[in-house]
C-alpha positions in Angstrom: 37.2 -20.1 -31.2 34.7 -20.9 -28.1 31.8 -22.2 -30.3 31.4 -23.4 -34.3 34.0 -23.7 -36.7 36.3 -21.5 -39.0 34.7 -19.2 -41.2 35.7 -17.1 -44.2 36.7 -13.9 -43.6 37.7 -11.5 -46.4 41.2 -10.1 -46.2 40.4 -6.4 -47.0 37.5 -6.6 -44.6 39.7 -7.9 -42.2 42.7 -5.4 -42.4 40.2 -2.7 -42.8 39.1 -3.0 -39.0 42.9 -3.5 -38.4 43.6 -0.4 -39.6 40.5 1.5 -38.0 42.0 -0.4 -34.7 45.7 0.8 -34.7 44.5 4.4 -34.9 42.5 4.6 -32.1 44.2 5.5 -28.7 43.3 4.1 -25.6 43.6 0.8 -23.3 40.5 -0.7 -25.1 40.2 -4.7 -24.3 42.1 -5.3 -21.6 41.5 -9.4 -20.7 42.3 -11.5 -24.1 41.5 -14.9 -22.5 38.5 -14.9 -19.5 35.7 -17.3 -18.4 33.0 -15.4 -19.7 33.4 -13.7 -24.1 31.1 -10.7 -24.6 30.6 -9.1 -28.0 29.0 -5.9 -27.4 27.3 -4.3 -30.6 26.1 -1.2 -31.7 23.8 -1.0 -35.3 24.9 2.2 -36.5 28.7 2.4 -37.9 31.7 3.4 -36.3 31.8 6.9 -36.2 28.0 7.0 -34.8 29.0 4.2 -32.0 31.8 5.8 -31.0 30.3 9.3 -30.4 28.4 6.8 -27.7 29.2 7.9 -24.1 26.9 5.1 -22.9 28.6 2.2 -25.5 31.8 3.0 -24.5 30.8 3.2 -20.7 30.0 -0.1 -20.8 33.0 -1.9 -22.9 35.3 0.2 -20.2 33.3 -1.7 -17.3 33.0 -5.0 -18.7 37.0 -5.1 -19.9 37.1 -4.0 -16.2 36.3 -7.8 -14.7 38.8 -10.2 -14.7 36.4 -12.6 -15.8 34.9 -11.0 -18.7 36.5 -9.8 -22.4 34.3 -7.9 -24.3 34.8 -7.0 -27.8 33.1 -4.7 -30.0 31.4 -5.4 -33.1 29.7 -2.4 -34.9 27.4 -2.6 -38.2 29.5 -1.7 -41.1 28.8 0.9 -43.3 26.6 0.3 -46.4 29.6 -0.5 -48.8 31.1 -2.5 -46.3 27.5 -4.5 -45.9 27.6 -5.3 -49.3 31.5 -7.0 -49.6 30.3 -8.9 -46.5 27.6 -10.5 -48.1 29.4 -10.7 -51.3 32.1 -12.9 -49.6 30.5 -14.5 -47.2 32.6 -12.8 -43.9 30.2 -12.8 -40.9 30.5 -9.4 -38.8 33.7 -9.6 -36.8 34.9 -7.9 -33.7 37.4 -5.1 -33.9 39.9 -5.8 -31.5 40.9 -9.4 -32.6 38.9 -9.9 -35.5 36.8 -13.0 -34.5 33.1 -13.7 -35.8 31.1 -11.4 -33.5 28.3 -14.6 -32.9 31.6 -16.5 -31.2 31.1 -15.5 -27.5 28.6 -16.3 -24.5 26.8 -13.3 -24.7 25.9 -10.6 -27.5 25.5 -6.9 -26.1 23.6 -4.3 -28.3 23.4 -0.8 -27.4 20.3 1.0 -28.7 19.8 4.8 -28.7 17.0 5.5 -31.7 13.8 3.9 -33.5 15.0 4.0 -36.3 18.0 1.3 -35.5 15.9 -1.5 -35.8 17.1 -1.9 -39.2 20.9 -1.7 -38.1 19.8 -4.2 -35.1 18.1 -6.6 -38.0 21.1 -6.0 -40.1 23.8 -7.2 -37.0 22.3 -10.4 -36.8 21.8 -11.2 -40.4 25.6 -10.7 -40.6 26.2 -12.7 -37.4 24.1 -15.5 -38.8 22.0 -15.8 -36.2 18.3 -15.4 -36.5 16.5 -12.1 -35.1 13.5 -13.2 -33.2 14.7 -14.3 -29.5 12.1 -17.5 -30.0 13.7 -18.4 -33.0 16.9 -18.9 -31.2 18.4 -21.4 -28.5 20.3 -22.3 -26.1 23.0 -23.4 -28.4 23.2 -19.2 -29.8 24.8 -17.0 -27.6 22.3 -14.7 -24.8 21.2 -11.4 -26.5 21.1 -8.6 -24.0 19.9 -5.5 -25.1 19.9 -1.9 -23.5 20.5 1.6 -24.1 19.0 5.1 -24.3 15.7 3.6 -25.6 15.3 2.0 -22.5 14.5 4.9 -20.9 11.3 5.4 -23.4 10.0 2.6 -25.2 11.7 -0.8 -25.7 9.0 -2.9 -26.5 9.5 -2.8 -30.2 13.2 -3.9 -29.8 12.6 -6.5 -27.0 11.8 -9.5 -29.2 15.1 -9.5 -30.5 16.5 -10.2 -26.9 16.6 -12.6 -24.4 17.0 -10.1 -21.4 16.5 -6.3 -22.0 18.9 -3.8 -19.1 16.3 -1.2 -18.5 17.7 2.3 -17.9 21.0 3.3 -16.3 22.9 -0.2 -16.9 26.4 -0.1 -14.9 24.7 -1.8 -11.8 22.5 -4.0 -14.0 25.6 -5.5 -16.1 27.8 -6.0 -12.5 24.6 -8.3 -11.6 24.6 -10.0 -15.1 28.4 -10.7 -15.5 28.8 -11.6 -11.9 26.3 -14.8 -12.6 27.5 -15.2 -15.8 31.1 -15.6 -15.1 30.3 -18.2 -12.3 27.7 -19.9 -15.0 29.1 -19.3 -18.4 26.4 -22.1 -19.6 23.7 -20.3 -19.0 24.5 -18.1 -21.7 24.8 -20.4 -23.8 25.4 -24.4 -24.3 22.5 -25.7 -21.3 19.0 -24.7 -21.5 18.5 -25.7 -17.9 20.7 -23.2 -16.6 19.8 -20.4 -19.3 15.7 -20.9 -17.9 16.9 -20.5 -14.4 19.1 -17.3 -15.6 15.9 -15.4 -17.2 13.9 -17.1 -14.2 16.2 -15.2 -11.8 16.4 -12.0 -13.4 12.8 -11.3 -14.1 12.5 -10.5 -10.3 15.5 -8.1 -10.0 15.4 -4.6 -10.6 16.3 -3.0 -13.4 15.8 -6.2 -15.6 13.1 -6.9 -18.8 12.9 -10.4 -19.4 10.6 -10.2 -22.6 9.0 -13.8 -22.7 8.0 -13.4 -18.9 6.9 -9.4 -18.6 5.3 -9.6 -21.5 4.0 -6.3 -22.9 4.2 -4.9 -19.3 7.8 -2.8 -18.5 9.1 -3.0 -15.0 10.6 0.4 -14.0 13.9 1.3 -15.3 17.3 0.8 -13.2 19.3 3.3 -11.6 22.9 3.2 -11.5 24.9 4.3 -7.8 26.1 7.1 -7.6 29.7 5.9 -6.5 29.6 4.1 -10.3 29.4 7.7 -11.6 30.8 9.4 -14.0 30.3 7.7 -17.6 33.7 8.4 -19.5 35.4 7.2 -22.3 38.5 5.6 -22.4 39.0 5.0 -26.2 39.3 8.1 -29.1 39.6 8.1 -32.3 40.4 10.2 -35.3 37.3 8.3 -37.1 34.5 9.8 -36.0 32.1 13.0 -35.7 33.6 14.0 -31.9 37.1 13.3 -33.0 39.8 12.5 -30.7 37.6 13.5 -27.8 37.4 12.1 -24.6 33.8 11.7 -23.4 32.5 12.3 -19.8 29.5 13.4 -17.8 29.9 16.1 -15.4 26.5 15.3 -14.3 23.3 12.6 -15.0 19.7 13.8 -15.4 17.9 16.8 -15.0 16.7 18.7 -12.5 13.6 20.6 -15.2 10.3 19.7 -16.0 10.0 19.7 -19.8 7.6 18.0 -20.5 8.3 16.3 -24.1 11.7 14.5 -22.5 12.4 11.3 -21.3 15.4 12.6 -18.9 12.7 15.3 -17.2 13.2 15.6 -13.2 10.9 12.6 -12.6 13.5 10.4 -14.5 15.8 7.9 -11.9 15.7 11.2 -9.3 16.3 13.9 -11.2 20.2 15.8 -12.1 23.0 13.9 -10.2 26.2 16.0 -10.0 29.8 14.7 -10.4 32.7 17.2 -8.5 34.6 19.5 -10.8 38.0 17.5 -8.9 37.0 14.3 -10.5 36.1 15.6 -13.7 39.5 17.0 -13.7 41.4 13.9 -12.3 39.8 11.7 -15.4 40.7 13.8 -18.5 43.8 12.8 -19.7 46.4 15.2 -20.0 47.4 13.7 -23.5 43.7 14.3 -24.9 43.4 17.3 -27.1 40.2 17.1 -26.5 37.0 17.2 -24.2 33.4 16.6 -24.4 31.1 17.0 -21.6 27.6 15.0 -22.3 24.4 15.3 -19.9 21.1 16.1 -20.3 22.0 19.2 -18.2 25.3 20.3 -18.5 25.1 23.8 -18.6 23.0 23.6 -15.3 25.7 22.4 -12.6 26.1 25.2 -10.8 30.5 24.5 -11.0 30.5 24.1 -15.0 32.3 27.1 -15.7 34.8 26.1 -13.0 35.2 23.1 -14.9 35.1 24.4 -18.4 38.0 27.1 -16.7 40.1 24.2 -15.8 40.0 22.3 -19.3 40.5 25.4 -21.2 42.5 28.2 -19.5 44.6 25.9 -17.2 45.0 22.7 -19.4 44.9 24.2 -22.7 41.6 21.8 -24.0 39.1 22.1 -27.1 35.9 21.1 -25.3 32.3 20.2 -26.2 29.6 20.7 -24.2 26.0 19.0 -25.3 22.6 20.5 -24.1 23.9 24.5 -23.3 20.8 26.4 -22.3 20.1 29.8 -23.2 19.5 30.9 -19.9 22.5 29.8 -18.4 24.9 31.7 -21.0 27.1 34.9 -20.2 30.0 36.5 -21.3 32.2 34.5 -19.2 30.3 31.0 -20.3 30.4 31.8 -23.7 33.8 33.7 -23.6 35.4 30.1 -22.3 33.5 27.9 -25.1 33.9 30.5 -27.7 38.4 29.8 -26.8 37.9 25.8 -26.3 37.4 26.1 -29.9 33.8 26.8 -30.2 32.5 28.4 -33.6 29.6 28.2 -33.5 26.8 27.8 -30.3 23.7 25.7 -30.1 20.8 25.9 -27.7 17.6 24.7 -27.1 14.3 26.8 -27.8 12.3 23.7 -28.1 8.7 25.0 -29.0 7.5 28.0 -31.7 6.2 30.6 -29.3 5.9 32.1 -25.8 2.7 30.4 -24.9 3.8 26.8 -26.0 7.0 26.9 -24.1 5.3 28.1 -21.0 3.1 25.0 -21.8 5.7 22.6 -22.1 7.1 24.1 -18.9 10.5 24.5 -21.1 11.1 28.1 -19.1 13.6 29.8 -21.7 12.1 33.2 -22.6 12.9 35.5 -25.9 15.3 37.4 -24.3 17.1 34.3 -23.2 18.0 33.5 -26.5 18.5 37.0 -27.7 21.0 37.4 -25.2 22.6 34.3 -26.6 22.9 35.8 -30.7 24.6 38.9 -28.9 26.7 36.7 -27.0 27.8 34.5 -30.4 28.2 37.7 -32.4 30.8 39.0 -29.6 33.0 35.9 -30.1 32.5 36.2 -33.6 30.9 32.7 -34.1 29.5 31.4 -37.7 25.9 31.1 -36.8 23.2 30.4 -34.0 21.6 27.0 -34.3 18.3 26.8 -32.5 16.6 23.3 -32.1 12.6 23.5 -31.8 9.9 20.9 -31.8 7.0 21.7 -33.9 3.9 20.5 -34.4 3.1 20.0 -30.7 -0.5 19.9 -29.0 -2.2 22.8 -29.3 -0.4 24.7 -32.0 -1.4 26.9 -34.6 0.0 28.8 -37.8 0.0 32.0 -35.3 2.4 29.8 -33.0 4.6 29.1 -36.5 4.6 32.3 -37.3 6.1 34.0 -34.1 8.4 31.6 -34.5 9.6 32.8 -38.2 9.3 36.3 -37.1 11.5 35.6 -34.1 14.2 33.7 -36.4 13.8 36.7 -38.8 14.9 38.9 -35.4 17.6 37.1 -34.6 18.8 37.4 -37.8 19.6 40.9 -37.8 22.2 39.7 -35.0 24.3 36.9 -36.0 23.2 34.2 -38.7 20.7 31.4 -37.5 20.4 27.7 -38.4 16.5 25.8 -37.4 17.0 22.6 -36.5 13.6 21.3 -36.9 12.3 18.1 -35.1 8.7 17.0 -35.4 6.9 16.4 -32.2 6.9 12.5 -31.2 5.4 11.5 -28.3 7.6 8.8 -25.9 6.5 7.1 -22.9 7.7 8.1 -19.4 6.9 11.9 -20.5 3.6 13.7 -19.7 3.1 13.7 -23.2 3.1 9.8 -23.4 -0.1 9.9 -24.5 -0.4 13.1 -26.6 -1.4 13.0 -30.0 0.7 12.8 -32.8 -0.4 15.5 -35.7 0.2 13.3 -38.3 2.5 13.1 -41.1 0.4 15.4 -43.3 0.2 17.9 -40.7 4.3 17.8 -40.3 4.7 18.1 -43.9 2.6 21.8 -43.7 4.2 22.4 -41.0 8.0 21.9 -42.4 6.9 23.7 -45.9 5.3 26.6 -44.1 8.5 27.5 -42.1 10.7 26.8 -45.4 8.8 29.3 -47.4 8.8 31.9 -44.9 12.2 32.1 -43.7 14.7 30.0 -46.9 14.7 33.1 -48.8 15.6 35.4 -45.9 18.9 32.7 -45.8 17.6 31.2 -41.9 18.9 27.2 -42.6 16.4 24.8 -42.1 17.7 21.7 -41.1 16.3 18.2 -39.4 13.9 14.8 -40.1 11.5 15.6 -42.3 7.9 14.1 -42.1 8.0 10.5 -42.8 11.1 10.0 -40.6 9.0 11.4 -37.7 5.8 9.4 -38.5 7.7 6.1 -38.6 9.5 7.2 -35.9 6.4 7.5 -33.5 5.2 4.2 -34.9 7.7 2.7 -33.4 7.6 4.9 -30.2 4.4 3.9 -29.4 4.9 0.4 -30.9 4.7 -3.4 -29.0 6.1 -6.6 -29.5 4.5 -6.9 -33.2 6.5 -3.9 -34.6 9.8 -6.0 -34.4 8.4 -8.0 -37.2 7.5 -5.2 -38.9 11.1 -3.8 -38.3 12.2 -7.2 -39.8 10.1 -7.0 -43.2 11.1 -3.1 -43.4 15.2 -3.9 -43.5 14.6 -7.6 -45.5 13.1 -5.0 -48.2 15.5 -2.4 -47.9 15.2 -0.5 -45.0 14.1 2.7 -46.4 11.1 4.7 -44.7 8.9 3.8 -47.3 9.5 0.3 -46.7 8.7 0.7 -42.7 5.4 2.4 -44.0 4.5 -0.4 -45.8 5.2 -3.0 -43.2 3.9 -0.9 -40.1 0.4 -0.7 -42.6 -1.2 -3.5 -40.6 -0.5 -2.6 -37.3 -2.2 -0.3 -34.8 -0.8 3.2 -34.4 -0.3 2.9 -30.5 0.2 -0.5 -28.1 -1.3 0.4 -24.7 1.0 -1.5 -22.5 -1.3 -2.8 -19.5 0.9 -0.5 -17.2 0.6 2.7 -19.5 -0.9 5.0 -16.4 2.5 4.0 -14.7 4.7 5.0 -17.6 3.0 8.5 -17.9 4.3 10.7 -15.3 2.2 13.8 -14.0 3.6 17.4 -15.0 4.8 20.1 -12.7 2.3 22.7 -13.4 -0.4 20.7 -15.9 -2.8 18.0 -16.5 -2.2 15.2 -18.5 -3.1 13.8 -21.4 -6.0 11.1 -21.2 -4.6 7.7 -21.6 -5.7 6.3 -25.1 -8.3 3.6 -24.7 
């Protein structure tokens, strides 16, 4: 052990991650013994973490430096939780088993609002107090990054000592180097940790909470020679099971704009060469999943997707299609890597608030794609759509049940519904929320009207979306609150109770800079 002393550890808890271990396939930790022990974390459990193309990325480039081991350390599940408070067995790393707190530096990945709880939860079970001011030199450096980076991290930022903002394979080369040739300054000399945080609040790419203050720096951006993310560890034990995990391309090219990953995000879609693609799938994985916020849009996928499935005999999953981008031959090559059923994006309830959210997918766009899924003789068409954005009315809901009620007649439908939430670095930053009331009308309305006619409504329902933007426009203060809401249980009601005090939006003293203009519209006014 690098720091404390031995602590109890439950047998079944312990043979349990052995046993999750030994079925995974993959080199996973690579250096046992290095200068410089990272745990990296993730507060959702396993089978959530490991569906993680950005998680895994980073474990893969860590284990990569000679002087660096990183181990993961994932929050339990609930039944799990419960055995390790009952025995008193602190969260331990899957690949040897250790108390996760034991290393130099603690890793979290963080994708959703939402986590907090799980983050909350990791360091209850590492022993180690939340709040990065309530911690010292002596406790290992907290270093926190992830998809929320790329919106709003200011919620999650207390819990940290250092926050990677953005793309983070250049960021942690720049943090391991120093850290490897100064373990101490992760932890054991406060001297050398100040001069760390001192250091790093003037690179790029870099949040240093206790210096920035409520201000963010812009996010990082990742070379392009560091591309592709892949995976490099499957398992049997989770949602995208035994898949290998890589992105053809990162970004997008569009302008929607509701999205964080819109064309004004880190330069826009960045393409990786169908050759490599092909020269880092495995030829012992049965499977491949292709993740990007624009998959379907580089203009060699089906070259790719020809490759994996007619040449190499792949199941493959492809995130983000767009209905505009679908043919016979797209969807003839999904519908034999396995595909049975197809999802795509309509993203707003009519015509008008589409063209207004400069989201460019027309009715016949996704017509074409019900055809296309009855030919292959696929279960059902899932359509995600946002409602309740600005500007829209019961007549804008109702297109949008007489449209499902179309597409019916075609090939079954699923709604995945998802309640608007405004996030920063988007147009829409500053664009109302309607309110959890208003959601609630919203969801019932669309339920009544199309349940009976057997369309499926699934998705977060009204108070997941209004704690949800409490947090996405949330500051430092809401980490407290996201401490009360897990002490007391975690659920939604809980975060409603302990987000009761606090304003409904922080206006970061940079706000105008995290608001990027729209193609085609004006903004909203920044809130006062």
């Amino acid at each position: 052990m690098l720091y404390g002393v031995a602590l109890r550890m439950d047998r079944r808890i312990v043979q349990a991650l052995r046993d999750r271990l030994a079925r995974e396939v993959g080199p996973g930790t690579r250096v046992k013994h290095a200068p410089l022990a990272m745990t990296l974390c993730y507060p959702s459990p396993y089978h959530v973490a490991m569906s993680s193309l950005g998680y895994l990325q980073i474990h893969r480039l860590a284990n990569q430096r000679p002087g660096t081991t990183c181990e993961r350390a994932i929050l339990p599940e609930p039944e799990l939780i419960e055995a390790h408070v009952r025995t008193r067995t602190p969260l331990l790393t899957l690949e040897s088993q250790r108390p996760a707190a034991d290393a130099h530096l603690i890793g979290i990945s963080h994708a959703y609002e939402l986590e907090l709880t799980g983050i909350v939860q990791l360091f209850d079970l590492m022993g180690l107090a939340p709040l990065a001011r309530d911690r010292g030199p002596a406790d290992p450096l907290v270093v926190l990054g992830g998809p929320i980076t790329f919106s709003n991290p200011l919620p999650s930022a207390p819990f940290a000592d250092v926050v990677v903002l953005g793309e983070g394979e250049a960021s942690l080369q720049v943090l391991l180097q120093y850290l490897e040739e100064r373990p101490e300054a992760a932890r054991g000399d406060a001297a050398a940790r100040k001069a760390l945080l001192e250091t790093l609040a003037d690179v790029p790419g870099f949040f240093v909470p206790r210096m920035h203050g409520e201000r963010l720096p812009p996010i990082g951006q990742a070379p392009d020679a560091m591309l592709p993310a892949v995976s490099e560890i499957r398992t049997p034990d989770t949602e995208l099971s035994d898949m290998v995990l890589i992105e053809p391309e990162r970004g997008c090219h569009r302008g929607c704009t509701f999205c964080v990953m819109r064309r004004t995000t880190n330069g826009g879609m960045r393409l990786v060469s169908p050759e490599t693609v092909r020269d880092l799938v495995p030829d012992d994985t049965p499977k491949v999943g292709l993740v990007g916020a624009a998959v379907t849009d580089h203009p060699r996928i089906k070259t790719i997707l020809s490759d994996l499935v007619d040449r190499r005999g792949k199941r493959i999953g492809v995130s983000s299609l767009r209905a505009d981008r679908l043919d016979e031959e797209f969807v003839g090559l999904l519908a034999r890597g396995g595909y049975r059923s197809m999802t795509v994006a309509l993203d707003a309830a009519s015509v008008r608030l589409r063209d207004s959210i400069e989201k460019g997918i027309k009715d016949r766009h996704i017509e074409r794609a019900a055809a296309l899924a009855r030919g292959e003789q696929m279960r059902h068409l899932k359509l995600y759509v946002i409602v309740n954005l600005p500007g829209e009315t019961e007549a804008d809901l109702e297109e949008l049940v007489q449209f499902g009620l179309h597409l019916k007649k075609t090939v079954p439908v699923v709604l995945g519904v998802s309640p608007f939430v405004p996030k920063f670095h988007t147009p829409l930053a500053a664009a109302p929320f309607a309110g959890e009331q208003a959601v609630a009308k919203s969801i019932k309305l669309l339920q009544k009207r199309l349940a009976h006619a057997g369309v499926q409504l699934r998705g977060p329902g009204a108070r997941e979306a209004y704690v949800e933007y409490r947090l996405a426009q949330g500051g430092f203060q809401h980490a407290e609150a996201a401490i009360a809401a897990a002490r007391a249980g975690g659920s939604l009601a809980d975060y409603k109770r302990a987000l009761a005090d606090l304003p409904d939006r922080v206006v970061p003293a940079n706000l105008s800079e995290l608001i990027p203009a729209p193609t085609r519209r004006r903004n909203h006014p920044t809130p006062a």
